[in-house]
Structures are given as structure tokens and as C-alpha cells.
N, C-alpha and C positions, 0 to 999 in steps of 0.2 A: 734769304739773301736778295734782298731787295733790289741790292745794286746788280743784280745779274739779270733782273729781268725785262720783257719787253713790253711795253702795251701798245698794242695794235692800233693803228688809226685806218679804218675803214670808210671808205663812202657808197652811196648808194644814188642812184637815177641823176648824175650826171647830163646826163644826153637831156633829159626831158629840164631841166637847170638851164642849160645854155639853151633851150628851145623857148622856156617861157621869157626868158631876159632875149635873146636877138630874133626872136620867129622862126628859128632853122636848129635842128638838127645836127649835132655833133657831124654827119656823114654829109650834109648837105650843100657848104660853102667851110672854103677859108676861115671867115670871118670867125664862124662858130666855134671852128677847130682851135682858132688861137684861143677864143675864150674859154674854154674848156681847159687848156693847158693853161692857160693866166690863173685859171678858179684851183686845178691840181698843183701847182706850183706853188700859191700863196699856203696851200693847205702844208706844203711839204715845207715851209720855210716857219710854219705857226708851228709844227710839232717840233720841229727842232729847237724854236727857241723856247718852246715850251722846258722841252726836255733838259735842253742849258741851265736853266733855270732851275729846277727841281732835281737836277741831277739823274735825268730819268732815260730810258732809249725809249723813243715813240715813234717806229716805223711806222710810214703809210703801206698800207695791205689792200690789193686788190680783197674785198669782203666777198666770202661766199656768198651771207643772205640770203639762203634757200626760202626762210616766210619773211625777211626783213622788208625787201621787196612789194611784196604784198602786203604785208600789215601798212608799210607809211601809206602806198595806194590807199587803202582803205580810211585812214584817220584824215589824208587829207581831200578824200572826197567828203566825210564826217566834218571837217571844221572848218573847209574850203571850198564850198559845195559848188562856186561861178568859177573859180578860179581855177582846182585842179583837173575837170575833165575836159581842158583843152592841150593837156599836155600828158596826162596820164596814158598809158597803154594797154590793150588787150578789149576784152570785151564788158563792155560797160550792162548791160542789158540784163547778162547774167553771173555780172562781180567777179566775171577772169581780168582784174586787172593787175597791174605789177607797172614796178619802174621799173627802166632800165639798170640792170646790176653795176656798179665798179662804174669805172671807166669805160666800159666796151658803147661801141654802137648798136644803135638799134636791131634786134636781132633779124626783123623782118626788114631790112633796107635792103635793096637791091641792086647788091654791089656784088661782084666777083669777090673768092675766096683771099687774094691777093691782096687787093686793097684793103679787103678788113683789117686782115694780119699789118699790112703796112700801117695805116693809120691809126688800129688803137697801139701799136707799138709805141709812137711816138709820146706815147705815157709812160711806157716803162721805166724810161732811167727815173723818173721821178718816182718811181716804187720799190722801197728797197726791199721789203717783206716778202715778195714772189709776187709774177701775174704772169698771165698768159693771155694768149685769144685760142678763141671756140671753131674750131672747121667743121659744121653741121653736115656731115655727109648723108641722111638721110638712112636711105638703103644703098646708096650707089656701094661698090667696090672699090676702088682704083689701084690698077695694078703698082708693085712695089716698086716700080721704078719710077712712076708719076708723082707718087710720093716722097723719093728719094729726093726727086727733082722739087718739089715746091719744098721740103726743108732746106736745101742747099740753098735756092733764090729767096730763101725769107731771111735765113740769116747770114747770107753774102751780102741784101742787098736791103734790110730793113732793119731799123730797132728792137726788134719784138725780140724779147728775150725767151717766151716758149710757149709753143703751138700744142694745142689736143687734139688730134680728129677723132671726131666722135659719132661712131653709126649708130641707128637703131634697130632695134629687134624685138619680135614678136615670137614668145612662148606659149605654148599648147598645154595647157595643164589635163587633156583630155587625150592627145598619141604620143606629147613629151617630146615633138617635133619644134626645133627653135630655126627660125629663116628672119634675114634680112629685113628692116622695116614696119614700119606702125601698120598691122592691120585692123578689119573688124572684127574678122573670124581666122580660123587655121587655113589657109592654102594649100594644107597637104589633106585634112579630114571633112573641113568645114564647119568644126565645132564652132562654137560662139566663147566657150568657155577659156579664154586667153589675158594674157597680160603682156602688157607694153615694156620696153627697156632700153633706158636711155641715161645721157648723161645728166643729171640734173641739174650739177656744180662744178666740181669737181671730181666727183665721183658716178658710178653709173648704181639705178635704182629701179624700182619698181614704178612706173607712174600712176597705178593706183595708190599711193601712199601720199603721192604730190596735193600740195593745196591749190586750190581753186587759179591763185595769181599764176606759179609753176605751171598750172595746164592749158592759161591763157599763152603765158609766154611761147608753149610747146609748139601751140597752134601756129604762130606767127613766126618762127624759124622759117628763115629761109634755109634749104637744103644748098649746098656746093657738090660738085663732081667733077674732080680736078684731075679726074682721066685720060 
């Protein structure tokens, strides 16, 4: 049933798009901000007429991309060798790089938890498929009422249609002790023998399974602690 179905229209590294065409960063100026919505907009107004056309539904979707990311990084450091690593991200040295995912801003920018959520929101309505923004909590905690409070102020007072917060945590595969945050070793035994876990995408995972671009990104998370 052909007529029931959707095809997804996805994008990838945004941020690093309006940085090589105005010099800035989606988070950086105005300016960027509106071109980033000018370039999401045009995109949302091509699938539709696409779709008109052939008769077809082709929502724009925040894309997961968990190696999409990273593989374009990679080809267009391969066929753009001057060009892409003045805008590519993560570490070049040892091929942790990635673009930035969807729409979101730069994960390492250094902005408060609030203004993320505020301004990649301002993408949403132009996504009918689903999105959200990422609240990187790190290990912090934040009690249930701090949290109450920034869902209430995000969508009382911003676009963003729905927030994650997402901690991480370190498992002991040596006392089977799990605590808060990325360590090197166990905190309770001091084994070495541990694994990471986190959110990757949308989903939470193993970071030993993550590719190279995923564990560059990981590094460059800034943490929030909206306690």
C-alpha cells in the first residue's frame, strides 16, 4: 500500500553547513541561526512539493545517524581534503570525527542546558516526523523537582517539542557494581575491566560498540546540571 507509506527525509551536519557558507556556527550569531532555518525550511517546502507531485508523504525527520555522521566526515575529508577540515568536528589526528547530527547544535558549545533546548527547538515545527534536543547530564543527578521545573519552562516557554536527559554510567563487569558516569576503572573495586553507557541517539548503549566518529562526538559533549 504504497499510498500509506512515509519516506523519511533526513539531514545531517547542519551546524557545520551554515558554518562553512557564514563562518559561524548555528549557536554563534543570529545570522547563522536564520540560515540554518532558511536551508531547514527550503528542505521542508522541496519534500512537500515533491510529495504533491508523486503523490507521496515525505516528512522531514530529525535522522538518528548513529555512523551516517561519521562515514560523510570521513568521504569528505577523502574527496575534500582543504575544504572539509575547517568545519568537520572531533579529532582529526586520530579520525574521531563526525558532523554535527539533524539539526542540533554543536554538542561541545558552551551554552546553558536552556538555550540548547530553546534554540534547536526553533526547528521543530518544521519537523513533522519527531525531534527532540539532548540534555547531557553527565553523571550529575538533578533532583525531581529541578527537573520538573526545566520541563515546565521548556515547553511553557520554547518551541521544542521533546527533551531527553540523558546520564551516563559505568558498569563493572568484575563486582557488577553500576554508578553514575564515564569512568577508567570501577570506583567501588578498582578493576580496569568496565564498560561505558550512554545515550548514543536515541537510545542508550554500550560505548564499546560506538564507531570511532560516535566516540569523538562523546568526548566533546558538554555535560549540564540543571540542579
Amino acid at each position: 500500500r504504497i499510498n500509506k507509506s512515509s519516506f523519511l527525509v533526513g539531514m545531517v551536519g547542519l551546524n557545520e553547513m551554515v558554518q562553512y557558507h557564514t563562518g559561524e556556527q548555528l549557536h554563534e550569531s543570529t545570522a547563522a541561526m536564520k540560515f540554518g532555518l532558511k536551508v531547514i525550511s527550503y528542505m521542508k517546502n522541496e519534500a512537500e512539493r515533491i510529495g504533491a507531485e508523486y503523490g507521496l508523504k515525505m516528512p522531514l525527520e530529525q535522522t538518528p545517524a548513529e555512523s551516517t555522521a561519521y562515514r560523510f566526515a570521513k568521504l569528505d575529508m577523502k574527496y575534500f581534503p582543504l575544504q572539509s577540515p575547517t568545519v568537520i568536528r572531533g579529532n582529526k589526528s586520530n579520525g574521531e570525527i563526525y558532523y554535527t547530527n539533524s539539526t542540533y547544535l554543536n554538542v561541545g558549545a558552551q551554552i546553558s542546558a536552556i538555550e540548547r533546548v530553546k534554540s534547536e527547538g526553533r526547528f521543530h515545527p518544521l519537523i513533522d516526523a519527531g525531534s527532540l534536543t539532548h540534555v547531557w547530564l553527565g553523571e550529575s543527578k538533578p533532583p525531581a523537582e529541578s527537573i520538573a521545573a526545566f520541563v515546565k519552562k521548556t515547553f511553557e516557554g520554547t518551541q521544542n517539542a521533546q527533551i531527553a536527559f540523558s546520564p551516563e554510567f559505568t558498569s563493572c563487569l568484575s563486582c557488577g557494581q553500576t554508578v553514575r558516569g564515564l569512568k577508567e576503572s570501577c570506583p567501588k573495586c578498582g578493576s580496569p575491566d568496565i564498560e561505558g553507557i550512554t545515550r548514543v541517539t536515541g537510545f542508550f548503549s554500550k560505548t564499546r560498540g560506538w564507531n570511532k566518529g560516535k566516540m569523538g562526538e562523546l568526548k566533546d559533549r558538554v555535560r549540564n546540571n540543571i540542579g
